[in-house]
PQR file of N, CA, C, O and H, with PARSE charges and radii, in Angstrom:
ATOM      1  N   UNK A   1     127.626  86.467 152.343 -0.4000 1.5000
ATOM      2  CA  UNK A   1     128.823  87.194 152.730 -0.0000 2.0000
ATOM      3  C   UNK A   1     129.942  86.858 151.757  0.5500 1.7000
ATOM      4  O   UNK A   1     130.154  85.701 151.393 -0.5500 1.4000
ATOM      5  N   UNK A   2     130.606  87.838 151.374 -0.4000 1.5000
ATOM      6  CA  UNK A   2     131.360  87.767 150.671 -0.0000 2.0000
ATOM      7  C   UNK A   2     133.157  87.046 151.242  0.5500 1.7000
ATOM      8  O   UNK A   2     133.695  87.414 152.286 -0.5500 1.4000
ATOM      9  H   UNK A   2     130.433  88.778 151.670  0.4000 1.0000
ATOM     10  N   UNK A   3     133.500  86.479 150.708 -0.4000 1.5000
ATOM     11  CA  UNK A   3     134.804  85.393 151.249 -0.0000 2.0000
ATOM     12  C   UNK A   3     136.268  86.085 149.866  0.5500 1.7000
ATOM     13  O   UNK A   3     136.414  85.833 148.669 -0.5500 1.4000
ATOM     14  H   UNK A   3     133.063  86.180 149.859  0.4000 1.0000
ATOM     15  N   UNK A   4     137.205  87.139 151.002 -0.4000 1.5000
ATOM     16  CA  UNK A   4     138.059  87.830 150.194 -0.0000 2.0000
ATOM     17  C   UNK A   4     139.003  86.911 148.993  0.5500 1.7000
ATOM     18  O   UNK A   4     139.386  87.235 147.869 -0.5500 1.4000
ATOM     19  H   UNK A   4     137.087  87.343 151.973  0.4000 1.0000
ATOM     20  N   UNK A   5     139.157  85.760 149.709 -0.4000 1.5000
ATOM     21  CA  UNK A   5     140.324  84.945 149.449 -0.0000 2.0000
ATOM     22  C   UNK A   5     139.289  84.172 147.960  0.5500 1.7000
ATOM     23  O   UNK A   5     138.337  83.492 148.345 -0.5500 1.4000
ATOM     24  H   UNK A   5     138.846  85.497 150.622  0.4000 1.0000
ATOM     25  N   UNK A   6     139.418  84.246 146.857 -0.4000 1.5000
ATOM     26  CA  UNK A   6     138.668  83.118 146.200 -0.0000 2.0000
ATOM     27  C   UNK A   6     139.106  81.790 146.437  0.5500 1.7000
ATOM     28  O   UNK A   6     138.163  81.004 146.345 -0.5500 1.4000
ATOM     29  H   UNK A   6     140.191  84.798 146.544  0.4000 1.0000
ATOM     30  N   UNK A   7     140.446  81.119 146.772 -0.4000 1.5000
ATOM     31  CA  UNK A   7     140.880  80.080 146.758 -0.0000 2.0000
ATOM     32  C   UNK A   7     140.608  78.891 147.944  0.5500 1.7000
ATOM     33  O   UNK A   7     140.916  77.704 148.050 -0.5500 1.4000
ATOM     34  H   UNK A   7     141.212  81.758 146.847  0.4000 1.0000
ATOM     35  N   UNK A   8     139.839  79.896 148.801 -0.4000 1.5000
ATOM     36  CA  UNK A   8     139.030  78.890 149.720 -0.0000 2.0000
ATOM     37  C   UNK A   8     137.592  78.734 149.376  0.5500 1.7000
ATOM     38  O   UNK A   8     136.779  78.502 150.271 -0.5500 1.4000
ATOM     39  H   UNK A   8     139.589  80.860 148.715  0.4000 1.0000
ATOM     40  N   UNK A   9     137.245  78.843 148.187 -0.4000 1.5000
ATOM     41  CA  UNK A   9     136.256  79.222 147.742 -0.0000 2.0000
ATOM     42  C   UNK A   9     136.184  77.865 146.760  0.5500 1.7000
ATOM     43  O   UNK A   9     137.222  77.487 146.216 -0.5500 1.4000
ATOM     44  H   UNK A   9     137.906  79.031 147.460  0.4000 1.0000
ATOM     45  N   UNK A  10     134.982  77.176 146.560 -0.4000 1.5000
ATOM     46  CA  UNK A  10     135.587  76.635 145.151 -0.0000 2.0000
ATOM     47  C   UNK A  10     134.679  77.099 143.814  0.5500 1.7000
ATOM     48  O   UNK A  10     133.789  77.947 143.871 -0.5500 1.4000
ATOM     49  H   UNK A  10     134.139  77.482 147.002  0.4000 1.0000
ATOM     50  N   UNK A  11     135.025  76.478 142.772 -0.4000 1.5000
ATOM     51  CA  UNK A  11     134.853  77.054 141.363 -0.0000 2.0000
ATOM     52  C   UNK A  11     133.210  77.394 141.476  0.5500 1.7000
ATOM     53  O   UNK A  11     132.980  78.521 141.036 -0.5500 1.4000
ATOM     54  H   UNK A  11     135.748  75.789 142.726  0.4000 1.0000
ATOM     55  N   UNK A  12     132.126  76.759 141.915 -0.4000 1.5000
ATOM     56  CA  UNK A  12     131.125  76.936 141.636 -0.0000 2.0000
ATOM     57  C   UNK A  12     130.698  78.046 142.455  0.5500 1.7000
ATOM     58  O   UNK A  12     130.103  78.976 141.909 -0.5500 1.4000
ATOM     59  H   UNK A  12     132.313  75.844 142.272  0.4000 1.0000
ATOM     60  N   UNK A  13     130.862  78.062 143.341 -0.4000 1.5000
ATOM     61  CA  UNK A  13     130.492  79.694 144.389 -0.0000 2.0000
ATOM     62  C   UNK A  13     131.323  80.614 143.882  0.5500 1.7000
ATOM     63  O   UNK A  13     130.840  81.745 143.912 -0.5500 1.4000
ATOM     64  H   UNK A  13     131.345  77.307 143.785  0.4000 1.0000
ATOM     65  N   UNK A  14     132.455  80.533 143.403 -0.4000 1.5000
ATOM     66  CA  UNK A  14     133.336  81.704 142.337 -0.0000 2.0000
ATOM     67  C   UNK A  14     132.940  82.309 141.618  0.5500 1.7000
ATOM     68  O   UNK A  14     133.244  83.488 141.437 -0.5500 1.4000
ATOM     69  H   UNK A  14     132.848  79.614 143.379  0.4000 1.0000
ATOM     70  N   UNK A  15     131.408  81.074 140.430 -0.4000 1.5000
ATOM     71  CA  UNK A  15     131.260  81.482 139.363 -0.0000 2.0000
ATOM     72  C   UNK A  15     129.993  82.039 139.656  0.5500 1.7000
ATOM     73  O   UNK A  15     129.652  82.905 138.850 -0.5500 1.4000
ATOM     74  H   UNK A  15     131.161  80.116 140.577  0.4000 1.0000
ATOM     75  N   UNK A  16     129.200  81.802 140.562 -0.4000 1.5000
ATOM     76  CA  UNK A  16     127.661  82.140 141.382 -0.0000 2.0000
ATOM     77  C   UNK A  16     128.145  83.902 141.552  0.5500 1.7000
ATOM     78  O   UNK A  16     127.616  84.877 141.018 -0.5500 1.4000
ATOM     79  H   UNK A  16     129.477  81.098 141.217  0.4000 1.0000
ATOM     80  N   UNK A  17     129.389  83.850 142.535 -0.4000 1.5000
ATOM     81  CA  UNK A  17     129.425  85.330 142.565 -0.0000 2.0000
ATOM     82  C   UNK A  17     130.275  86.200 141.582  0.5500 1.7000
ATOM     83  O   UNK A  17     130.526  87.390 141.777 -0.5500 1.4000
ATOM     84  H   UNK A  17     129.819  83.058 142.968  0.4000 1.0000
ATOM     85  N   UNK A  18     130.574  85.674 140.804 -0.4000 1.5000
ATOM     86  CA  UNK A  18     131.046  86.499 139.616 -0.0000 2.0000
ATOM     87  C   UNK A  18     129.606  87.125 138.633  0.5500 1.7000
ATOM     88  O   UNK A  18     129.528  88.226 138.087 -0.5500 1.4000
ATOM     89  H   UNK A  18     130.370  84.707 140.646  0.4000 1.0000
ATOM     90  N   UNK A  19     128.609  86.061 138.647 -0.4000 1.5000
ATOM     91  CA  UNK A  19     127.238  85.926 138.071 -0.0000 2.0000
ATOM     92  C   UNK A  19     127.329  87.578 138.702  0.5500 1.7000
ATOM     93  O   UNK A  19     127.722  88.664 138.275 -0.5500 1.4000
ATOM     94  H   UNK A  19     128.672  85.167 139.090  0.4000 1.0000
ATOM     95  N   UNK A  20     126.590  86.941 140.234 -0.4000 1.5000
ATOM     96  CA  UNK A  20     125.729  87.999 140.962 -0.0000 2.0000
ATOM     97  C   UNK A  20     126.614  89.526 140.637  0.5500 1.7000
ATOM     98  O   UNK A  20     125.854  90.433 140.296 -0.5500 1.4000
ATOM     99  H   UNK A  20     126.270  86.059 140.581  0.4000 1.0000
ATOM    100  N   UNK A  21     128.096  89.907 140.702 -0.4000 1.5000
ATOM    101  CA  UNK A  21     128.923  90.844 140.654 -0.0000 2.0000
ATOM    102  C   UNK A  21     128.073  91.345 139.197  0.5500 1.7000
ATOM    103  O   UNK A  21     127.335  92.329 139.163 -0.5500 1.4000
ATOM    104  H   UNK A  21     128.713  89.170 140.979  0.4000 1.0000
ATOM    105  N   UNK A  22     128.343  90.477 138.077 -0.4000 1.5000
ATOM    106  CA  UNK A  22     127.950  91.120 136.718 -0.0000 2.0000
ATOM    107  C   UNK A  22     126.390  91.709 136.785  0.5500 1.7000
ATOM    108  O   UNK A  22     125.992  92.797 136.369 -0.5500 1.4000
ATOM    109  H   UNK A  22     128.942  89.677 138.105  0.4000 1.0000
ATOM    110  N   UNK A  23     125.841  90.941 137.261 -0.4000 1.5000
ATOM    111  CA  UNK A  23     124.269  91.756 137.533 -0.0000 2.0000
ATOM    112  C   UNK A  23     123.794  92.368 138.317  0.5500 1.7000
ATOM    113  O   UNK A  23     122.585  92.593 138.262 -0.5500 1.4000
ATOM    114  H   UNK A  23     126.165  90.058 137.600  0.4000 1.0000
ATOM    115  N   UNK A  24     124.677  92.918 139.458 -0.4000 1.5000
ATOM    116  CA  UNK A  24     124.580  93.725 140.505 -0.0000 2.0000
ATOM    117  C   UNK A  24     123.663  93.832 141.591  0.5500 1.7000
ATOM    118  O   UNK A  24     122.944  94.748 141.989 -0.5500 1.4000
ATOM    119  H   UNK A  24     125.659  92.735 139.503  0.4000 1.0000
ATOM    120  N   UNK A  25     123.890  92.556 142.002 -0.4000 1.5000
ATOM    121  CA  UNK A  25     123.414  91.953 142.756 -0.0000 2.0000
ATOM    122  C   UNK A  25     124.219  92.020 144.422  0.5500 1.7000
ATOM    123  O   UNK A  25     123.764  91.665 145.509 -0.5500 1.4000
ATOM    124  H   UNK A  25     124.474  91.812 141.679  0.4000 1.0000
ATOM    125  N   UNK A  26     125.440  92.566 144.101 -0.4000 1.5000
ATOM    126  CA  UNK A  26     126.376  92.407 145.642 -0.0000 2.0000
ATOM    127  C   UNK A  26     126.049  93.642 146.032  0.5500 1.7000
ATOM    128  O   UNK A  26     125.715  94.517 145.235 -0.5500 1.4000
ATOM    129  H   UNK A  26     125.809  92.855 143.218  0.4000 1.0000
ATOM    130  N   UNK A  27     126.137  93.837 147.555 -0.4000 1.5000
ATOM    131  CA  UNK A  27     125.878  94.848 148.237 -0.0000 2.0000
ATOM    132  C   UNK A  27     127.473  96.000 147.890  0.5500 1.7000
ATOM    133  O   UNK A  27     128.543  95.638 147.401 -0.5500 1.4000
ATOM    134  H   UNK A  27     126.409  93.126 148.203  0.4000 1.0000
ATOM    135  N   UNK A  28     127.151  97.122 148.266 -0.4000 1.5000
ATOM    136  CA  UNK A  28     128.658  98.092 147.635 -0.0000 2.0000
ATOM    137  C   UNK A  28     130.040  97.820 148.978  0.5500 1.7000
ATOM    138  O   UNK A  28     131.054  98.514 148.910 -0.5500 1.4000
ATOM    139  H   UNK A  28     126.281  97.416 148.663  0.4000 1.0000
ATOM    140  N   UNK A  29     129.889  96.826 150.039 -0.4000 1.5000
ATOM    141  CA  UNK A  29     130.786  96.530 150.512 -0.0000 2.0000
ATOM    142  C   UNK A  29     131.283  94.665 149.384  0.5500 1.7000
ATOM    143  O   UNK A  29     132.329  94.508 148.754 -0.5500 1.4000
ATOM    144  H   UNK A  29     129.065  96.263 150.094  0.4000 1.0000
ATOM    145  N   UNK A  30     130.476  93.932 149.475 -0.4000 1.5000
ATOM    146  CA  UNK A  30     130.924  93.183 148.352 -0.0000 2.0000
ATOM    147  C   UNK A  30     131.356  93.433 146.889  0.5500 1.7000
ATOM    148  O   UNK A  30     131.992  92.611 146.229 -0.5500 1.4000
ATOM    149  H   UNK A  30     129.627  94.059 149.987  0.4000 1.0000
ATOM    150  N   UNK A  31     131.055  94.341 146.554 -0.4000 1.5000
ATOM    151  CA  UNK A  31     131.581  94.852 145.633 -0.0000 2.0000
ATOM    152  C   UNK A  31     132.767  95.111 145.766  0.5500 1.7000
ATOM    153  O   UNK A  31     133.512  94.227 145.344 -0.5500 1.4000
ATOM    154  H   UNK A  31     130.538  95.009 147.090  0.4000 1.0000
ATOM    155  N   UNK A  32     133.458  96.377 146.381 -0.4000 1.5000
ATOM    156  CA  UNK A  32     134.530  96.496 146.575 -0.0000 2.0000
ATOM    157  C   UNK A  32     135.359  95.364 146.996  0.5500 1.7000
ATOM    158  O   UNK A  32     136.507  95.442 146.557 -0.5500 1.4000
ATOM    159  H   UNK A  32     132.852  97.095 146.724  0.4000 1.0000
ATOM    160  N   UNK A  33     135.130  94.402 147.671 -0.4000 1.5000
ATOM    161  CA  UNK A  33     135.996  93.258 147.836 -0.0000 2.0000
ATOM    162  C   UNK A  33     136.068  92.028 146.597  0.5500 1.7000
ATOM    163  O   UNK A  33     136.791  91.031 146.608 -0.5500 1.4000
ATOM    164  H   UNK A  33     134.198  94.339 148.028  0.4000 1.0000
ATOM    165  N   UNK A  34     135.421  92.299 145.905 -0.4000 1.5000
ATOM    166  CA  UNK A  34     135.143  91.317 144.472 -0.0000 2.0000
ATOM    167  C   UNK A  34     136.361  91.929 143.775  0.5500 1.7000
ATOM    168  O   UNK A  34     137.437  91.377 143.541 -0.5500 1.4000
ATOM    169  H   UNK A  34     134.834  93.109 145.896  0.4000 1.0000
ATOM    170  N   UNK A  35     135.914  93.388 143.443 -0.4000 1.5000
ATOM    171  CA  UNK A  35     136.918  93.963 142.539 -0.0000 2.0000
ATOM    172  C   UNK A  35     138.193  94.008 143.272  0.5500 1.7000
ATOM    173  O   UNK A  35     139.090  94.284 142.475 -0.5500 1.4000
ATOM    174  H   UNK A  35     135.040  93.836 143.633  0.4000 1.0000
ATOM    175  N   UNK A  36     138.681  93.833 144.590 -0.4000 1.5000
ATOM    176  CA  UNK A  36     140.073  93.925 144.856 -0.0000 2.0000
ATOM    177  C   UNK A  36     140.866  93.074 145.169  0.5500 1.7000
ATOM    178  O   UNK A  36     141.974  93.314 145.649 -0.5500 1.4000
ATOM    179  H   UNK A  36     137.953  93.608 145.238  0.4000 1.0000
ATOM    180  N   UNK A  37     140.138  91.301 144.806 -0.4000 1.5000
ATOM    181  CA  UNK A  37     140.131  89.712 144.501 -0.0000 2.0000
ATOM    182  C   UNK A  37     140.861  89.818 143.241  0.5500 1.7000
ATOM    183  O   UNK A  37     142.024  89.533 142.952 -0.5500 1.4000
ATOM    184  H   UNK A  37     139.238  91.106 144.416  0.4000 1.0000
ATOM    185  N   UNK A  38     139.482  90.503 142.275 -0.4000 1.5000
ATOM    186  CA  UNK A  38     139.691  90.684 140.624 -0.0000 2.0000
ATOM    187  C   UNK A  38     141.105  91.385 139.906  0.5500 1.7000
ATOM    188  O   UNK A  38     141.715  91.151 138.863 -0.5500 1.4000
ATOM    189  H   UNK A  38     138.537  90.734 142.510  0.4000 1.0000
ATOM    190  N   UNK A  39     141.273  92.276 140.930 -0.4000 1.5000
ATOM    191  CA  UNK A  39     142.502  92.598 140.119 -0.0000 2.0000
ATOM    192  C   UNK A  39     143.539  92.276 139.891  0.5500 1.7000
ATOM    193  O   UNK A  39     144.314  92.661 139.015 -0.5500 1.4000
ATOM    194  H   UNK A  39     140.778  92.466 141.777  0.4000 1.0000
ATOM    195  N   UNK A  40     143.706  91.096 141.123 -0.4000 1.5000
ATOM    196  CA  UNK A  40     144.878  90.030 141.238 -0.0000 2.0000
ATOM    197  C   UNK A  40     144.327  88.715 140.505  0.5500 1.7000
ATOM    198  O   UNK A  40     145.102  88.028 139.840 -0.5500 1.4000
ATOM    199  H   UNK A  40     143.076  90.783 141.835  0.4000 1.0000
ATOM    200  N   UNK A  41     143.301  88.461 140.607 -0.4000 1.5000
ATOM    201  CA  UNK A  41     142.736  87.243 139.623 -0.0000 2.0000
ATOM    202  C   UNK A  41     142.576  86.965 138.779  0.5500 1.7000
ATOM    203  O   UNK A  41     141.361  86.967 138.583 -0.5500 1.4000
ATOM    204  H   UNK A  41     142.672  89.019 141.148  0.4000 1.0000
ATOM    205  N   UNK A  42     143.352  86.515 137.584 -0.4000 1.5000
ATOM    206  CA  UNK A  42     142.919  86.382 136.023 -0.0000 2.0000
ATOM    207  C   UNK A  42     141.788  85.291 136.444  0.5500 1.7000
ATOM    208  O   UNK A  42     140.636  85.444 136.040 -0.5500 1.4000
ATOM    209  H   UNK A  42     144.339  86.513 137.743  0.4000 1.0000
ATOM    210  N   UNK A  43     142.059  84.447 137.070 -0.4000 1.5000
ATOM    211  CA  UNK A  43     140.662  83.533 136.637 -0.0000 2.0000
ATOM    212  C   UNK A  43     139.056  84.228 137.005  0.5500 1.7000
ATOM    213  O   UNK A  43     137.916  83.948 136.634 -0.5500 1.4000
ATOM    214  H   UNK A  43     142.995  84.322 137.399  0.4000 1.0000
ATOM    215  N   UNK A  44     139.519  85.051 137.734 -0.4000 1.5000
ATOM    216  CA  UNK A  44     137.771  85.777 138.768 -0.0000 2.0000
ATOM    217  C   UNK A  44     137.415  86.530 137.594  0.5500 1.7000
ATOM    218  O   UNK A  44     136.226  86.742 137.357 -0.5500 1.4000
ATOM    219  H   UNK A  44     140.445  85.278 138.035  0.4000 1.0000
ATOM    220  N   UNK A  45     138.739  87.148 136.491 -0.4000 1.5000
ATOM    221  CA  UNK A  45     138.463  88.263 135.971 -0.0000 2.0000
ATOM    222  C   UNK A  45     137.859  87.831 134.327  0.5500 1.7000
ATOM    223  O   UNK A  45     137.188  88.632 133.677 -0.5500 1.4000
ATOM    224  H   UNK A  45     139.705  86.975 136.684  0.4000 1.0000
ATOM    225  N   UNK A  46     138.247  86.366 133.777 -0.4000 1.5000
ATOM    226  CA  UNK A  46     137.786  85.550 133.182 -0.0000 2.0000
ATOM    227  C   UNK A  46     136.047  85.172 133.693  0.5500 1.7000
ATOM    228  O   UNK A  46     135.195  85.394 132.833 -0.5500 1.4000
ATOM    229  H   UNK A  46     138.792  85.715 134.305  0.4000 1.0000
ATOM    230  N   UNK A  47     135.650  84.714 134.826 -0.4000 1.5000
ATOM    231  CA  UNK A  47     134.505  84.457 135.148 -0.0000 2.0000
ATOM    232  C   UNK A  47     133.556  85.910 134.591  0.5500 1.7000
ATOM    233  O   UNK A  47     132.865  85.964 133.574 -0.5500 1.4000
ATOM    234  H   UNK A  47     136.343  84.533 135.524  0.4000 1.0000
ATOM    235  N   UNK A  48     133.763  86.902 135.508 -0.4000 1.5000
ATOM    236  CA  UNK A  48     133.622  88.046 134.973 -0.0000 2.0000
ATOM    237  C   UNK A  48     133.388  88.404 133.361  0.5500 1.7000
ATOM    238  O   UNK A  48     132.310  88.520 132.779 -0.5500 1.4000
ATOM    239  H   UNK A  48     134.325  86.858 136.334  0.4000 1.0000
ATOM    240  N   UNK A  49     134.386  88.507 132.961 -0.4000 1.5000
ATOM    241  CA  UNK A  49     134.137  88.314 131.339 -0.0000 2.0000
ATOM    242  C   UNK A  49     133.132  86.907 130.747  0.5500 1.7000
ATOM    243  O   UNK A  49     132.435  87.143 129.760 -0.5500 1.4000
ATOM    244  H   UNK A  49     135.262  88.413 133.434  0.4000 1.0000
ATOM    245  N   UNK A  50     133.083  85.733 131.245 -0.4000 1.5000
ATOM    246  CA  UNK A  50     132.380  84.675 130.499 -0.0000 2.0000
ATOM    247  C   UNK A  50     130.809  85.211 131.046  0.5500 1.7000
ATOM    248  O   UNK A  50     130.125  85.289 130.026 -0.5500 1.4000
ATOM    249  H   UNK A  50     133.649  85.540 132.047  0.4000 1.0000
ATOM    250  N   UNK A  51     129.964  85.613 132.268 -0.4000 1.5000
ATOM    251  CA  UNK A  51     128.949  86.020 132.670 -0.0000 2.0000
ATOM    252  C   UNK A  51     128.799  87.511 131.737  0.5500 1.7000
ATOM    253  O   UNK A  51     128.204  87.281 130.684 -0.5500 1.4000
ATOM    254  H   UNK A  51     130.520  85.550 133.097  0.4000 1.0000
ATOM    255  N   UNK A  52     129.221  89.027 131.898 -0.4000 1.5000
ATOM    256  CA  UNK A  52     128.863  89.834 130.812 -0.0000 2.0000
ATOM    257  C   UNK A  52     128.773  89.460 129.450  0.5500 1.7000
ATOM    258  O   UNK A  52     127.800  89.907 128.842 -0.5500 1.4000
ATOM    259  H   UNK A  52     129.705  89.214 132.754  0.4000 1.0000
ATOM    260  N   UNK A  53     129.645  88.671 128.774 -0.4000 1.5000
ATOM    261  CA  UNK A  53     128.803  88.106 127.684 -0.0000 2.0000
ATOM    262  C   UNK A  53     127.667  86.887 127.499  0.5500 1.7000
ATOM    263  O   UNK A  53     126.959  86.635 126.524 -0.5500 1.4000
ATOM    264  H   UNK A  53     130.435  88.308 129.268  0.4000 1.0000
ATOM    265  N   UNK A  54     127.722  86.502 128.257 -0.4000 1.5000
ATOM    266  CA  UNK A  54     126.545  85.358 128.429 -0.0000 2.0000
ATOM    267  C   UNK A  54     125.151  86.088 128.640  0.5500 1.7000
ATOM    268  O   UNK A  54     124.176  85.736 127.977 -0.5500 1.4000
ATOM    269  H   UNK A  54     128.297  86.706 129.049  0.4000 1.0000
ATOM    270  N   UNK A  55     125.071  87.163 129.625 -0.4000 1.5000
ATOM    271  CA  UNK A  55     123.911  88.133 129.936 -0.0000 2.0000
ATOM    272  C   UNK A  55     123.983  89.014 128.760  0.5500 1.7000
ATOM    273  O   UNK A  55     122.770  89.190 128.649 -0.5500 1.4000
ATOM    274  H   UNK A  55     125.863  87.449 130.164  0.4000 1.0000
ATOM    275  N   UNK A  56     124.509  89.722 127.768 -0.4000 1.5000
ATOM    276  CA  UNK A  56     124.437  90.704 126.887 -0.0000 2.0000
ATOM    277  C   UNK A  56     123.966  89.581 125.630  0.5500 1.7000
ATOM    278  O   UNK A  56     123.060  89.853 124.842 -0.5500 1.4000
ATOM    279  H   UNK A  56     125.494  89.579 127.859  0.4000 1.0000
ATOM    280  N   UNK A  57     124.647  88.440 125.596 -0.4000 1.5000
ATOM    281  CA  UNK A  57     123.846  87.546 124.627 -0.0000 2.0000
ATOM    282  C   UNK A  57     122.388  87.269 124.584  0.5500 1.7000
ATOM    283  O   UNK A  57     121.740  87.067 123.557 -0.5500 1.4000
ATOM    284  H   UNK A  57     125.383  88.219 126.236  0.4000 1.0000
ATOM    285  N   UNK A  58     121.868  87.281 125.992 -0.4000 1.5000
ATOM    286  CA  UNK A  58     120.642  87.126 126.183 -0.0000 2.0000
ATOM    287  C   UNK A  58     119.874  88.351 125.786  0.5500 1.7000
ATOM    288  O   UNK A  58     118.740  88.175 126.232 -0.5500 1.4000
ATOM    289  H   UNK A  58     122.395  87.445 126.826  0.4000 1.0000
ATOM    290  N   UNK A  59     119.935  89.587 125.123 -0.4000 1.5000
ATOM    291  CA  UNK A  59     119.295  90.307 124.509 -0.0000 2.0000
ATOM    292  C   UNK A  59     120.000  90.074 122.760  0.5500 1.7000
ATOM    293  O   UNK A  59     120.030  91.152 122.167 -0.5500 1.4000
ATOM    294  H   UNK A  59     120.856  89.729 124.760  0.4000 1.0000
ATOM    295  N   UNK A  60     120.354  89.286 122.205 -0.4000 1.5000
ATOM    296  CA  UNK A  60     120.728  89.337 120.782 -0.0000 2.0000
ATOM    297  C   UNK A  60     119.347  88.998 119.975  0.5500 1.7000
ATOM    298  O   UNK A  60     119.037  89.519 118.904 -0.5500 1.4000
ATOM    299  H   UNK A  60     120.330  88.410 122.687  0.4000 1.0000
ATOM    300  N   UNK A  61     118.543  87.988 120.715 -0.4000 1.5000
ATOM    301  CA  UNK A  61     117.306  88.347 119.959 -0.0000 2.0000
ATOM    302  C   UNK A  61     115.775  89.487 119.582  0.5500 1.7000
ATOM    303  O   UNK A  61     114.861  89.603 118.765 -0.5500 1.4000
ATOM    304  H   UNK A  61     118.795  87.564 121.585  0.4000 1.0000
ATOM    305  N   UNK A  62     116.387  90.200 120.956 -0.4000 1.5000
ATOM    306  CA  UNK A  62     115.117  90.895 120.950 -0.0000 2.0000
ATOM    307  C   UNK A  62     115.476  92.405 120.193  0.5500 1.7000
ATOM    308  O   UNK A  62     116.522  93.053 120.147 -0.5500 1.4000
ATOM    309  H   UNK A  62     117.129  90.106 121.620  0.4000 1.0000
ATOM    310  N   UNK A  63     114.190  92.636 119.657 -0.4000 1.5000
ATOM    311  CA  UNK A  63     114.590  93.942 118.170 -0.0000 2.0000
ATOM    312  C   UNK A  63     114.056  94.944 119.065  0.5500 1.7000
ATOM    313  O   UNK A  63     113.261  94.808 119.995 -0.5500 1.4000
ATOM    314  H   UNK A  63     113.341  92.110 119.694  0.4000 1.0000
ATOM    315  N   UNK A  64     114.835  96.333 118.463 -0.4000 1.5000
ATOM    316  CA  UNK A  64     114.818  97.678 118.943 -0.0000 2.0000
ATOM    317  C   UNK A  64     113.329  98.302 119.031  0.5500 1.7000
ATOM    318  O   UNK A  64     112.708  98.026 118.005 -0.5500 1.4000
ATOM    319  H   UNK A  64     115.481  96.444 117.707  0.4000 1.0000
ATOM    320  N   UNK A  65     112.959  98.672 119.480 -0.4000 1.5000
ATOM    321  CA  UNK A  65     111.610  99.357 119.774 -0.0000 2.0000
ATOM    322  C   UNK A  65     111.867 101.200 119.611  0.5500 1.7000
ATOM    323  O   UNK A  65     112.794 101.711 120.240 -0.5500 1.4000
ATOM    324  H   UNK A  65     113.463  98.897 120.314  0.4000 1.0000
ATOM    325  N   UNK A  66     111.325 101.713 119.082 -0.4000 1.5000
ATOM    326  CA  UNK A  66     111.094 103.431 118.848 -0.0000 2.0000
ATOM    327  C   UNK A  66     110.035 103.656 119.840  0.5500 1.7000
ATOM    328  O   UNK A  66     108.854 103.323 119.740 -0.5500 1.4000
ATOM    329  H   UNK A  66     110.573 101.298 118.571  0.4000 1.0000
ATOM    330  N   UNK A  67     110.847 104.514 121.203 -0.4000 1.5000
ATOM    331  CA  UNK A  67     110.288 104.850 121.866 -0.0000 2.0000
ATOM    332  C   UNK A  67     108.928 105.821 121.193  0.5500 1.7000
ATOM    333  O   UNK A  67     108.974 106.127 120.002 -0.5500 1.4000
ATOM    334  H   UNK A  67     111.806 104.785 121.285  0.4000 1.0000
ATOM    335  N   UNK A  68     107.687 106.281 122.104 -0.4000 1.5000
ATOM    336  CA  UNK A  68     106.917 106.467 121.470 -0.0000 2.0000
ATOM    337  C   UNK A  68     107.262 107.995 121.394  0.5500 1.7000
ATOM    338  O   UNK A  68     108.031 108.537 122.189 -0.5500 1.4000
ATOM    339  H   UNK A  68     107.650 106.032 123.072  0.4000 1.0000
ATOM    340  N   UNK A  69     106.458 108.813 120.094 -0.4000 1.5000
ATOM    341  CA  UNK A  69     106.819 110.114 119.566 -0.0000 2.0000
ATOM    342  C   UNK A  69     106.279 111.070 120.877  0.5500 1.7000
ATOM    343  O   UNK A  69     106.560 112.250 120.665 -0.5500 1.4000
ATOM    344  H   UNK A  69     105.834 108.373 119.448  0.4000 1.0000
ATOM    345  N   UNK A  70     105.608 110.871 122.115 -0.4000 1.5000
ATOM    346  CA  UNK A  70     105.589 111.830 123.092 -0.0000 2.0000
ATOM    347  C   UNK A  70     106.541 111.714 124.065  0.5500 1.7000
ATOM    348  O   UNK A  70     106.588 112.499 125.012 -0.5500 1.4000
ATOM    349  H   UNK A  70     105.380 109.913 122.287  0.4000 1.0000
ATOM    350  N   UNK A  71     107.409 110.683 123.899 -0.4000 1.5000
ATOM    351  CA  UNK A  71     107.845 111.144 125.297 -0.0000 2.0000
ATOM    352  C   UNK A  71     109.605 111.795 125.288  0.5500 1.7000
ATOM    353  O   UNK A  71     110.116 112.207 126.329 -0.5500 1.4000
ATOM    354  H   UNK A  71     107.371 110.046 123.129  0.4000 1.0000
TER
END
């Protein structure tokens, strides 16, 4: 369940659901309450930003593939 207030929250369940938010993992009522935390939160909105690049890094090694010529 999602907890509106982050500040009763502490840093490590902050950063767990900032994770889960970036990989879409929250149900679309947690969602909406993440993002309306986030817009008042530079720090939620920082977590946010440090998880999308941490997950988009995790494809920097793998090379492009050419889908095949039938489909």
């Amino acid at each position: 369940m999602f907890i509106a207030i982050t500040d009763d929250i502490d840093n490590e369940d902050e950063m767990a659901l900032a994770a889960e938010y970036t990989l879409g993992l929250l149900s679309p009522e947690e969602v909406d309450a993440f993002e309306g935390v986030m817009a008042v939160d530079p720090d939620l909105r920082d977590q946010f930003a440090h998880w999308a690049e941490h997950f988009a890094q995790l494809t920097d090694d793998i090379a492009p593939v050419d889908p095949p010529a039938d489909m």
